[in-house]
C-alpha positions as CSV (number, residue, x, y, z in Angstrom):
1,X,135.1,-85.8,25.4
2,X,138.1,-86.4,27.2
3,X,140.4,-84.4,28.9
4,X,143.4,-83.5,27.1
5,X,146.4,-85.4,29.4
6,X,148.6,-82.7,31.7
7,X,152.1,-83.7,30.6
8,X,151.8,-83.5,26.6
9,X,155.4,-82.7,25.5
10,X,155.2,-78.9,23.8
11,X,157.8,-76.4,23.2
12,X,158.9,-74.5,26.1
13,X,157.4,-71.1,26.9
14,X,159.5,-68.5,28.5
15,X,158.3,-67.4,32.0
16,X,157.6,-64.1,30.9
17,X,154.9,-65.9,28.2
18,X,153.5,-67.9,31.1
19,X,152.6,-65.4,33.0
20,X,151.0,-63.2,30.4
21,X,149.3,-67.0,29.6
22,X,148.0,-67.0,32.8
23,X,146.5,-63.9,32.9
24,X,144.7,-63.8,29.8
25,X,143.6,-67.4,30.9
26,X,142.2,-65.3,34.1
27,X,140.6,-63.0,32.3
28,X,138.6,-65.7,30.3
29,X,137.8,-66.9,33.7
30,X,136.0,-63.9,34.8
31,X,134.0,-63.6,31.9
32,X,132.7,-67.0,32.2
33,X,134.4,-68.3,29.1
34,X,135.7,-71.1,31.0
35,X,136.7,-73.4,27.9
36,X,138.8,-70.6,26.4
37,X,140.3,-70.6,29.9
38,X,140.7,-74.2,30.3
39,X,142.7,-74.2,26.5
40,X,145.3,-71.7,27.5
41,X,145.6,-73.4,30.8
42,X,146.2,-76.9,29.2
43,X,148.7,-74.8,26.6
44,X,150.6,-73.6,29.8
45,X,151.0,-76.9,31.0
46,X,152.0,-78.2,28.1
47,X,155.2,-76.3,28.7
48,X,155.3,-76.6,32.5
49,X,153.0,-79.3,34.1
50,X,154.2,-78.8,37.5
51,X,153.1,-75.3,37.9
52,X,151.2,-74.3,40.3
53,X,149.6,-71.5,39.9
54,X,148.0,-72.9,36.2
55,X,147.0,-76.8,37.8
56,X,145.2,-74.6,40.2
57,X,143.6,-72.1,37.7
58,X,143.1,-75.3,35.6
59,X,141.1,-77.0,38.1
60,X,138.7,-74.3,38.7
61,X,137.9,-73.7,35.0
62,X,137.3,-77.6,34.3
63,X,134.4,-77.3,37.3
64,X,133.1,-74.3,36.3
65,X,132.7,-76.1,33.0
66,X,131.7,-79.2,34.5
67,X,134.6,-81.0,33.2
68,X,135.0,-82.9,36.7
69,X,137.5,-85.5,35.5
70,X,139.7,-82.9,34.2
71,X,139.3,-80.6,37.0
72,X,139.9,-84.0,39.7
73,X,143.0,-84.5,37.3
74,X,143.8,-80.7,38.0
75,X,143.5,-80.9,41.4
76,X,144.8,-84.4,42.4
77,X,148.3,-83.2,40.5
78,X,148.5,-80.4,42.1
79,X,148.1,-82.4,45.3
80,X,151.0,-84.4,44.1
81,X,153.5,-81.6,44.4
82,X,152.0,-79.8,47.1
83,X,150.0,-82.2,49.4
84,X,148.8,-78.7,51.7
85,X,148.0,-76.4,48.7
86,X,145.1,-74.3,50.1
87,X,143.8,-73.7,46.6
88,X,143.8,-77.5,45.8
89,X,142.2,-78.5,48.9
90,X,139.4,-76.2,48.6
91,X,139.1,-76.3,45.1
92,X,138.7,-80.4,45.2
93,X,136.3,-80.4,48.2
94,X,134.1,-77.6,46.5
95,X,134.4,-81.1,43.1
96,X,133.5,-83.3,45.7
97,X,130.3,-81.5,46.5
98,X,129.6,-80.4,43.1
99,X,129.5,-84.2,42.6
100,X,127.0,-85.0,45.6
101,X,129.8,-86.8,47.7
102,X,129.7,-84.4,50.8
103,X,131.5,-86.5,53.2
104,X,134.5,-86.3,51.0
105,X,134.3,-82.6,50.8
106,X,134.0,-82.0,54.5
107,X,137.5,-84.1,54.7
108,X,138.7,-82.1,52.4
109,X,137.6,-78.3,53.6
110,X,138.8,-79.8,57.3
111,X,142.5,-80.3,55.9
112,X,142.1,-76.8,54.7
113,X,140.8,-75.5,58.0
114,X,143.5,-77.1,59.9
115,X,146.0,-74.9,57.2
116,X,143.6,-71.8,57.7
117,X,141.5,-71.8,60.0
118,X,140.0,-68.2,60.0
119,X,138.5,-68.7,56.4
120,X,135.0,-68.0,56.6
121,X,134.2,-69.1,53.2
122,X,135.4,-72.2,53.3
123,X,133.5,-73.0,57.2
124,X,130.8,-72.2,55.6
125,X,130.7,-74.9,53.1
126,X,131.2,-77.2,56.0
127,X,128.1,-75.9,57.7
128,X,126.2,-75.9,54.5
129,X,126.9,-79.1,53.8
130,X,126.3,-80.7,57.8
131,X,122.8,-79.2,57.0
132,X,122.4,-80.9,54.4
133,X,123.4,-84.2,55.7
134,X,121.1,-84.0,58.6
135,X,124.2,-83.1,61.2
136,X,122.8,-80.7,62.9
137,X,124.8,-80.2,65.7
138,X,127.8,-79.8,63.9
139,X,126.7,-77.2,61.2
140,X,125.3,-75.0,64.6
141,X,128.8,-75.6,65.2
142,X,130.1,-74.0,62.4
143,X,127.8,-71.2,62.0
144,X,128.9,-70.0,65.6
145,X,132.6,-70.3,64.9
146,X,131.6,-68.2,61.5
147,X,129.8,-65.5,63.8
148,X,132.5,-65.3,66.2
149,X,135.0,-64.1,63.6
150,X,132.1,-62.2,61.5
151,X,128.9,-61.1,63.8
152,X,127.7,-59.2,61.0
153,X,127.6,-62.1,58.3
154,X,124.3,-61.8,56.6
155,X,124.6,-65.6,55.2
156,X,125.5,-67.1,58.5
157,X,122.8,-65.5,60.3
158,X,120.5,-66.8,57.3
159,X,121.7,-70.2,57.9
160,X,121.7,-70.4,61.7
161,X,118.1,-69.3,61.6
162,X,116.8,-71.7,58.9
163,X,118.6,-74.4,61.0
164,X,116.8,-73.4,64.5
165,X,113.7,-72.8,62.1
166,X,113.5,-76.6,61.3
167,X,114.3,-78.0,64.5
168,X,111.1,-75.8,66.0
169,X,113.6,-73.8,68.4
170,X,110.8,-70.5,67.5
171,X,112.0,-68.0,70.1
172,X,115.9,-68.4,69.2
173,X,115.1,-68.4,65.2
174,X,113.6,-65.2,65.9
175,X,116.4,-63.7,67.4
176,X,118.4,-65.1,64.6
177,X,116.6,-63.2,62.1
178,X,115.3,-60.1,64.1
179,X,119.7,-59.9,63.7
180,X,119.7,-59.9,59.6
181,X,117.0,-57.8,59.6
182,X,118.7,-54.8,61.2
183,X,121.6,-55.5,59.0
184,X,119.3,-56.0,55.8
185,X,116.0,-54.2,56.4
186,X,114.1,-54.6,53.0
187,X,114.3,-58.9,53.4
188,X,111.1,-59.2,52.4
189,X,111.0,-63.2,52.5
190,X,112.8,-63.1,56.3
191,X,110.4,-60.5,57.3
192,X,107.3,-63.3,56.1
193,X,108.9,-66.0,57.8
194,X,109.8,-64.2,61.3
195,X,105.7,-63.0,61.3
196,X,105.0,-66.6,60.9
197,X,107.1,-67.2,63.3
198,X,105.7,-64.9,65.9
199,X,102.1,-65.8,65.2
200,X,103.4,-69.5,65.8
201,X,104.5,-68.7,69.6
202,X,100.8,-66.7,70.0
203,X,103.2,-63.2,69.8
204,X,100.5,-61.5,67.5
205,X,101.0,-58.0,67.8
206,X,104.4,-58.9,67.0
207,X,103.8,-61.2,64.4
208,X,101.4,-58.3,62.4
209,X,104.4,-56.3,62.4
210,X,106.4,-57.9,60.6
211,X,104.0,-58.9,58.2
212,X,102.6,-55.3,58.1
213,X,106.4,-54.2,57.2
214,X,106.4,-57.0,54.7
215,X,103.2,-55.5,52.9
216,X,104.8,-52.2,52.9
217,X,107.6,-54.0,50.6
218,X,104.8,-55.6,48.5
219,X,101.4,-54.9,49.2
220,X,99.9,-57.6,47.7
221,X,102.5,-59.8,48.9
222,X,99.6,-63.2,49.6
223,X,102.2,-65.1,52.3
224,X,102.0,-61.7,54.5
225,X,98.7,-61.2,54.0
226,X,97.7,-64.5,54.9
227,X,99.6,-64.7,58.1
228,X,98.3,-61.1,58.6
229,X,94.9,-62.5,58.5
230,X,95.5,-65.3,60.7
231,X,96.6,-63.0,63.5
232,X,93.5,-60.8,63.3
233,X,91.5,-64.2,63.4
234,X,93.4,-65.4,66.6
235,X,92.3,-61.9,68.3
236,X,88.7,-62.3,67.1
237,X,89.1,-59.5,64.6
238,X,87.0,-61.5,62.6
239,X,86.1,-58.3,60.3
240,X,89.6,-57.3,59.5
241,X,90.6,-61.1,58.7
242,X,88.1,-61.1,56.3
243,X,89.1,-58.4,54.7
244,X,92.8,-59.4,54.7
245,X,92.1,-62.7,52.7
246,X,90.2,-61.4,50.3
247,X,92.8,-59.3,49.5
248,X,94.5,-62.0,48.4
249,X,91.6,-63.6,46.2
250,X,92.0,-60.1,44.2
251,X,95.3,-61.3,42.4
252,X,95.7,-64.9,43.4
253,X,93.7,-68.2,43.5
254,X,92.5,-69.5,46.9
255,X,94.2,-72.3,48.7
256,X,91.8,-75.0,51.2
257,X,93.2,-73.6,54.0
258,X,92.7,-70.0,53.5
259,X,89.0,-70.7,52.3
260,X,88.3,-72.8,55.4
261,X,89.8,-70.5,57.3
262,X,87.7,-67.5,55.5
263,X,84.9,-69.9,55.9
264,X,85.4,-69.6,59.8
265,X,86.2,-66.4,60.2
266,X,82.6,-65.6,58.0
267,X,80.4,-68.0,59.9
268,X,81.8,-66.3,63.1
269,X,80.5,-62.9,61.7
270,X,76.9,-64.2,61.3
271,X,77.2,-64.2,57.5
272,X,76.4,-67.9,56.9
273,X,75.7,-68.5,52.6
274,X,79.0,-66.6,52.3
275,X,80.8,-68.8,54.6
276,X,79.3,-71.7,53.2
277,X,80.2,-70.7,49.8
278,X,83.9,-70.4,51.0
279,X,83.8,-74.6,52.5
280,X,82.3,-75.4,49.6
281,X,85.3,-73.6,47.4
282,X,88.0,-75.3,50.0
283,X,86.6,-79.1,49.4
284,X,86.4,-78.0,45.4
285,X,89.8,-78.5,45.9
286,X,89.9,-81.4,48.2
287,X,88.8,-82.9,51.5
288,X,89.6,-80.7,54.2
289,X,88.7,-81.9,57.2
290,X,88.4,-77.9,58.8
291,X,86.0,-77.1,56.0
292,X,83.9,-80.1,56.4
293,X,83.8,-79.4,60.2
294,X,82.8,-76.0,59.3
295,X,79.7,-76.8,56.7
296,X,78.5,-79.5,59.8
297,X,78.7,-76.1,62.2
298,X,76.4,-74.4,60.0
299,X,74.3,-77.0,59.3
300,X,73.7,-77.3,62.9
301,X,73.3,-73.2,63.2
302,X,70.7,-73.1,60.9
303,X,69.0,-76.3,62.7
304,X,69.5,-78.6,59.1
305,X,70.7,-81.5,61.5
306,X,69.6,-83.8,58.3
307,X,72.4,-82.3,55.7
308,X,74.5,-82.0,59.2
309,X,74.4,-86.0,59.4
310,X,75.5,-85.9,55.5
311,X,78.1,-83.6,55.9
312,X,79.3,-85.6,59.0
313,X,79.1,-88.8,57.8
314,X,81.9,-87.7,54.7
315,X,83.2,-86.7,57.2
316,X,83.9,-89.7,59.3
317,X,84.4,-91.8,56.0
318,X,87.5,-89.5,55.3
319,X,89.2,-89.8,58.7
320,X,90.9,-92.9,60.6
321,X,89.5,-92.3,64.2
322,X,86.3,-90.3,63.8
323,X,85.7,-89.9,67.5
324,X,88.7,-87.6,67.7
325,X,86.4,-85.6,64.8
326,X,83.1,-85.4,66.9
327,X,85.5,-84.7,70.4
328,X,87.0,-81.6,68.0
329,X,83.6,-80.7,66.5
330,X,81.9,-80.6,70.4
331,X,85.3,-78.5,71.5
332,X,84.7,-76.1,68.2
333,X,81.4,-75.6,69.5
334,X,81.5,-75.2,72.9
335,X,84.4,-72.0,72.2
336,X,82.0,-71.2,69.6
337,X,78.9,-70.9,72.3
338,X,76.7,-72.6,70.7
339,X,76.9,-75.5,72.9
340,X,72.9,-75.8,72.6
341,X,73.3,-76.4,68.8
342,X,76.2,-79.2,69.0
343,X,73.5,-81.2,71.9
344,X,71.2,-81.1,69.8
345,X,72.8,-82.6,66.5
346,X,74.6,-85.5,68.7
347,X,70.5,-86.0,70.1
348,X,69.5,-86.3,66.5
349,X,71.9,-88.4,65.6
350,X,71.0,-90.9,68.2
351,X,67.4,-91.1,67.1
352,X,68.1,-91.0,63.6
353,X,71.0,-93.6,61.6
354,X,74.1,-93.0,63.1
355,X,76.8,-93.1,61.1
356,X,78.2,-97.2,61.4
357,X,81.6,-96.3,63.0
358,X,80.4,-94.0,65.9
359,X,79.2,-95.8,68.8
360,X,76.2,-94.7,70.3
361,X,76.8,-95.4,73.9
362,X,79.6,-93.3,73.4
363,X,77.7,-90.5,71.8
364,X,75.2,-91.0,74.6
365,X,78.2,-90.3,77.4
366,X,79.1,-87.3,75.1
367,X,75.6,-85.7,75.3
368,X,75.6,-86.0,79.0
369,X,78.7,-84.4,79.8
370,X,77.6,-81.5,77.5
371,X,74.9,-81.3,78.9
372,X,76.1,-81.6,82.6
C-alpha cells in the first residue's frame, strides 16, 4: 500500500497537542507497534509537515515497519529542511543498508561522522558494513578508532577479532578475544573459537584450556570436545582422544572427520576392528580421503596387501594427482614406524596390477629411497 503523502492539508493542532502526539506516538514506538506509531506520526504532520522532531520519528517507524518508501520520503524531507540533521543522516544510511545498498549508507554515516564524530554507534555501522564488502583495511580502521574512544567495547572487540580471524592473522585474533573474554567470561562460543585457535598455532596446552573452560559452560558442548580431542591426539594422548570423541557420539551423530580422526587415533592404540569400524562409518558418509588412507594403513598392518590394493586403488580413482596420495601414505607411515609395512605394500604392488595411473618406475624410485 502506499504511503500516505506528508503534506495532506488537516486542521491545525495546537503545539501543546503535538507534543502529547508525539509522545504517545513514542510510546507506540517502544512497544513495537510501529503502524500505530507511523498513524499518529502521519496525523502530526498533517498539521505541521515541516517538523522535525515527527519526519524524524516518522522515518524510524516506517523502517521498523518496513515501509522503506515512506521512511526514504520521511527522511529525504527532513533532509530538505535540514540538510545536516544527525537523526536523518543516520536514520537514512541505517534504509540504505536495510535495503542491501551499503555504499550509500557508508556516504551517508560519513556525513554524520564528519557532524559527530565521537559516535560509536554509528562507526560501527561503517565497520560492519566495510566487512561486509570485503574492505578490510578500512573496517580495522574503524574498529580501532571505536576502541580508542571505548577499550572496553565488547562488540568491537568481537568484530576486530572475527576480522583478524578470517584473514589468518591467529596470534593477534587471540589477543583480540583473550580481551572480551576478561570482560565477558561465560562466552562460551569465543572460548570454542580461541581453543581452535590455539590448537591451530600448535599452542595445545593452551588451546585445552579454553576448551576445557568451555566444557565447564556445557559439558557436552561437541565443538569443545572435538577440539579437545584433537589436542590430546597432537600430544599422542591417543587414549584420552579417544575418550573425548566418544563423548560426543553419546548425544550427537558423528561427522567424517571426527570418525577418521577416531579411526587414527584407534589404529594408533593397537585396536584395529574398532578403528576400522570407525573408516568404514566416516566413508558411510562420503569419501574421505584420511579415512581411506587410514583403512589402506591397516590393511598393510595386518599384512592384507590384496584388500590394501582395493582400498588404494578407490583411492587413487577419487583424487586428481594420486602420487601426492602414495608420497602422504609413505610420510603417514614412516611417523607411524611402520616403515617395513608401507615397503612392503609398494613391493606388492609392483608385482601384482598396479593401479593404471601410478607409474611403476616411479614406485620403484619410491621403494628405494625407503628403503635406503
Amino acid at each position: 500500500m502506499d504511503s500516505p503523502s506528508l503534506d495532506a492539508p488537516a486542521a491545525k493542532l495546537s503545539s501543546g497537542a503535538l507534543v502529547q502526539l508525539s509522545k504517545n506516538a513514542r510510546r507506540f514506538y517502544r512497544q513495537h507497534d510501529y503502524l500505530k506509531a507511523c498513524a499518529l506520526y502521519r496525523q502530526g504532520l498533517a498539521s505541521d509537515p515541516q517538523n522535525l522532531y515527527l519526519l524524524s520519528g516518522l522515518g524510524d517507524a516506517c523502517r521498523e515497519s518496513q515501509d522503506y518508501a515512506g521512511a526514504r520520503v520521511a527522511y529525504e524531507s527532513l533532509l530538505q529542511i535540514e540538510p545536516d540533521n544527525l537523526f536523518a543522516l543516520r536514520g537514512l544510511g541505517d534504509l540504505c543498508r536495510d535495503e542491501g545498498d551499503l555504499g550509500a549508507a557508508i556516504q551517508l554515516w560519513q556525513r554524520y561522522l564528519g557532524l559527530r564524530s565521537d559516535d560509536v554507534y554509528v562507526m560501527m555501522r561503517v565497520a560492519d558494513a566495510y566487512k561486509a564488502l570485503d574492505q578490510h583495511e578500512r573496517a580495522e580502521s574503524f574498529y580501532h578508532r571505536i576502541l580508542e574512544l571505548s577499550p572496553q567495547d565488547t562488540i568491537a572487540l568481537t568484530g576486530l577479532a572475527d576480522l583478524l580471524h578470517c584473514n589468518g592473522r591467529d596470534l593477534e585474533a587471540i589477543a583480540c578475544y583473550e580481551k572480551i573474554l576478561t570482560l565477558r567470561k561465560d562466552v562460551l562460543q569465543i572460548l570454542t573459537i580461541v581453543g581452535k585457535l590455539c590448537w591451530r598455532v600448535a599452542d595445545f596446552e593452551k588451546a585445552k584450556r579454553f576448551f576445557l573452560l568451555a566444557l565447564d559452560i556445557d559439558p557436552d558442548n561437541p565443538y569443545a570436545l572435538y577440539g579437545l580431542g584433537n589436542c590430546y591426539r597432537w600430544q599422542q594422548d591417543y587414549r584420552r582422544a579417544v575418550e573425548t570423541w566418544q563423548r560426543i557420539l553419546r548425544h550427537n551423530s558423528g561427522t567424517i572427520n571426527l570418525y577418521s580422526r577416531l579411526g587414527d587415533a584407534l589404529g594408533h592404540l593397537g585396536e584395529l576392528d574398532e578403528a576400522e569400524a570407525s573408516y568404514r562409518l566416516a566413508l558411510g558418509e562420503g569419501y574421505d580421503r584420511y579415512a581411506k588412507i587410514g583403512l589402506i594403513k591397516l590393511c598393510c598392518d595386518r599384512g592384507d596387501f590384496g584388500r590394501a590394493m582395493e582400498e588404494l586403488n578407490d583411492l587413487v580413482s577419487n583424487e586428481t594427482d594420486p602420487w601426492q596420495q602414495i608420497n602422504e601414505l609413505s610420510q603417514r607411515f614412516v611417523r607411524a614406524g611402520r616403515r617395513e609395512a608401507m615397503i612392503s605394500f609398494y613391493h606388492h604392488l609392483l608385482e601384482a596390477r598396479v593401479p593404471n595411473c601410478i607409474d611403476p618406475r616411479r614406485l620403484a624410485d619410491l621403494i628405494e629411497k625407503l628403503e635406503g
